[in-house]
C-alpha positions as CSV (number, residue, x, y, z in Angstrom):
1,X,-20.4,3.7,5.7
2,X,-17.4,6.1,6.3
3,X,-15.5,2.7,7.9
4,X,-16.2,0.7,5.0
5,X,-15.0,3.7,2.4
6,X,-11.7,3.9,4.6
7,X,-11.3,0.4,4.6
8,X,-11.7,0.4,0.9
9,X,-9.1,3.0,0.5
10,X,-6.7,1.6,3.0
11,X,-7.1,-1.9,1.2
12,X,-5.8,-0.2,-2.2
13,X,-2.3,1.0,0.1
14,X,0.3,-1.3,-1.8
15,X,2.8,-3.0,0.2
16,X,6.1,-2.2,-0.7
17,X,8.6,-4.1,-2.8
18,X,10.3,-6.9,-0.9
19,X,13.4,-6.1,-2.3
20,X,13.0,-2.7,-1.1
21,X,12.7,-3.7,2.9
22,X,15.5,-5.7,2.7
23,X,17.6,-3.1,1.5
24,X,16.5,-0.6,4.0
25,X,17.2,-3.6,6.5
26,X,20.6,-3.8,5.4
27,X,21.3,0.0,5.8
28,X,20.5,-0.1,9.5
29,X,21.6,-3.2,10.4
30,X,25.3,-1.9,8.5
31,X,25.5,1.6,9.6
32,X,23.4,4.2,11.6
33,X,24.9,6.7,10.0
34,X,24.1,4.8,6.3
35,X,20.4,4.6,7.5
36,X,19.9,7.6,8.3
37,X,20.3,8.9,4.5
38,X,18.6,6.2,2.9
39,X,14.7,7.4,3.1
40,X,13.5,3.8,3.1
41,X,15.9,2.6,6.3
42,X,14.3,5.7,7.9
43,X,10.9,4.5,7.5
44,X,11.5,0.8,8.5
45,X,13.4,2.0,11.3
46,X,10.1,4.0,12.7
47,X,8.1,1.0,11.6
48,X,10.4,-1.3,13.6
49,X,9.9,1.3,16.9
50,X,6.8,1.0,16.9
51,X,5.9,-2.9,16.9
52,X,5.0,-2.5,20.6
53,X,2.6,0.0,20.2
54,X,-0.7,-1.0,22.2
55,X,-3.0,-0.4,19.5
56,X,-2.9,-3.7,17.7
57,X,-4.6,-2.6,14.3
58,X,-1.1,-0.7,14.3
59,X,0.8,-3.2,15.0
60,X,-1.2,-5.9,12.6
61,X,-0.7,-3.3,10.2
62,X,3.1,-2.4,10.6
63,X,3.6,-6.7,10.3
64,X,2.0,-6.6,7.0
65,X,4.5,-3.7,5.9
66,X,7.5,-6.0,7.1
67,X,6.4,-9.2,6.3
68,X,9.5,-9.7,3.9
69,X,11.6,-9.4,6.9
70,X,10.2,-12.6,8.9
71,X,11.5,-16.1,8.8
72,X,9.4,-17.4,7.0
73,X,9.7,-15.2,4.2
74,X,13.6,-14.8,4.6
75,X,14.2,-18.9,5.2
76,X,15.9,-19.4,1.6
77,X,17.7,-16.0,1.3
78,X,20.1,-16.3,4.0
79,X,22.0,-18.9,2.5
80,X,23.0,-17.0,-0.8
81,X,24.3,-14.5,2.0
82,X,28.1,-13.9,3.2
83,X,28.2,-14.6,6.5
84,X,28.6,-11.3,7.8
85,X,25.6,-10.0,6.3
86,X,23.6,-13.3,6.9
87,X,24.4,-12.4,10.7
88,X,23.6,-8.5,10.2
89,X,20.3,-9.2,8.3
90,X,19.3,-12.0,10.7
91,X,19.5,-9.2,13.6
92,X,16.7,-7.1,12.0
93,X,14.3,-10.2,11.3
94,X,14.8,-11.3,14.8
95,X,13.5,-7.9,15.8
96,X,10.4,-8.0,13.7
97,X,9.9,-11.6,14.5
98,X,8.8,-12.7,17.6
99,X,8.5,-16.6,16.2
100,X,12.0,-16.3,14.3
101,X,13.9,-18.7,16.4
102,X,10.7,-21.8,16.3
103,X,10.3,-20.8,12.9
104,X,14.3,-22.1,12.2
105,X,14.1,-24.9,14.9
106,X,11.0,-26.7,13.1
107,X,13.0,-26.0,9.2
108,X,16.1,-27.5,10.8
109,X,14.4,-30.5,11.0
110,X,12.3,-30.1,7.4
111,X,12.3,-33.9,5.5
112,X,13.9,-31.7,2.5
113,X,17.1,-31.2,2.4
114,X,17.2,-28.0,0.6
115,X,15.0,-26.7,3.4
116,X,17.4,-28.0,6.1
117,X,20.2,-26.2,4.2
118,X,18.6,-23.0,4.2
119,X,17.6,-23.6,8.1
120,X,21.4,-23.7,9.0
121,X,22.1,-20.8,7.2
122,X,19.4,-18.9,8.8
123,X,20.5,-20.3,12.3
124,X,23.4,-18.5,11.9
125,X,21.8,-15.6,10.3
126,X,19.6,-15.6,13.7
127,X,22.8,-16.0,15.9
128,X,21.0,-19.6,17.5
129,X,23.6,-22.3,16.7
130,X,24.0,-22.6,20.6
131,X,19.9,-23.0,20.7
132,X,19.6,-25.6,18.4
133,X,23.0,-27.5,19.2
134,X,21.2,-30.7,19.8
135,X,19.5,-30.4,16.1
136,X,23.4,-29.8,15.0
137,X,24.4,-32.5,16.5
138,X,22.3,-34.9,14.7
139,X,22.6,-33.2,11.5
140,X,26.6,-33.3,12.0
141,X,26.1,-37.0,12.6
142,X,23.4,-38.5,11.1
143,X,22.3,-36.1,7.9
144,X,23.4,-35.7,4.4
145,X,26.5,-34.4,3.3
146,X,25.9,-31.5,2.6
147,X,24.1,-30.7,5.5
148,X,26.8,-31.9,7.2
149,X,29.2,-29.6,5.6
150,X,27.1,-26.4,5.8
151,X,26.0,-27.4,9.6
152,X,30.0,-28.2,10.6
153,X,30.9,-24.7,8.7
154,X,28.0,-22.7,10.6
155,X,29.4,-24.5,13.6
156,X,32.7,-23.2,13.1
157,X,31.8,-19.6,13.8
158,X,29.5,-19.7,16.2
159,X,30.0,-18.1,19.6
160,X,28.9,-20.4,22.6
161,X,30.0,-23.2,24.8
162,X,27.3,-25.5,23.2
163,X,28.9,-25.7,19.4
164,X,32.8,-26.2,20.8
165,X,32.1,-29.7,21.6
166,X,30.3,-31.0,18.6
């Protein structure tokens, strides 16, 4: 009975606002020293430390706190993001996301093109252009337009042997 009472309680714990983790995100991922002002930052930064705890009712529940900062849930805001803080963000959700870099190879091949888009931008969010340079390398040649643009422009500033000859 006292489990099911707690459970009841604990069930009522909001999540917080989406908006609000990405913000905190973005102060650690900017600045240590930024983070460690901003009360929010400070939270998702003990949060983030303790992903590996070996209790995993901690760990389930921690995910469920930062669930705004996985892939899935970050795909389509990447792309509205200058490219520095596409690449600053996309090193937080890679360290709360253990499937971050499947999650962006299967969108990169998505039939929708808007989904592809996004994909690219996340790619270089995620800092796996050199990962997926075969998926680049059909887009570049075979895909949309537009695709091709974003893909050749994501291309352009990545950082790897794979992307120079593409």
């Amino acid at each position: 009975m006292a489990f099911w009472i707690f459970w009841q309680e604990r069930s009522k714990c909001p999540v917080p606002n989406s908006e609000i983790i990405v913000r905190a995100a973005l102060h650690i991922a900017n600045d240590e020293d930024d983070a460690s002002r901003n009360e929010h930052a400070r939270l998702l930064q003990r949060l983030i430390a303790l992903i590996d705890h070996n209790d995993e009712n901690i760990v389930r529940g921690i995910r469920r706190v930062i669930q705004p900062l996985h892939a899935e849930a970050m795909m389509h805001r990447f792309q509205d993001l200058r490219p520095r803080s596409r690449r600053i963000l996309g090193r937080v959700v890679m360290m709360v996301d253990p499937d971050a870099l499947q999650r962006v190879s299967d969108a990169i091949r998505h039939p929708v093109l808007k989904n592809r888009i996004a994909a690219i931008a996340m790619a270089d969010a995620l800092a796996v252009v050199d990962l997926l340079s075969e998926s680049f390398e059909h887009i570049i040649q075979e895909d949309h337009l537009e695709a091709r643009i974003t893909a050749a422009e994501v291309m352009a500033n990545a950082h790897g042997d794979a992307t120079w000859g593409c």
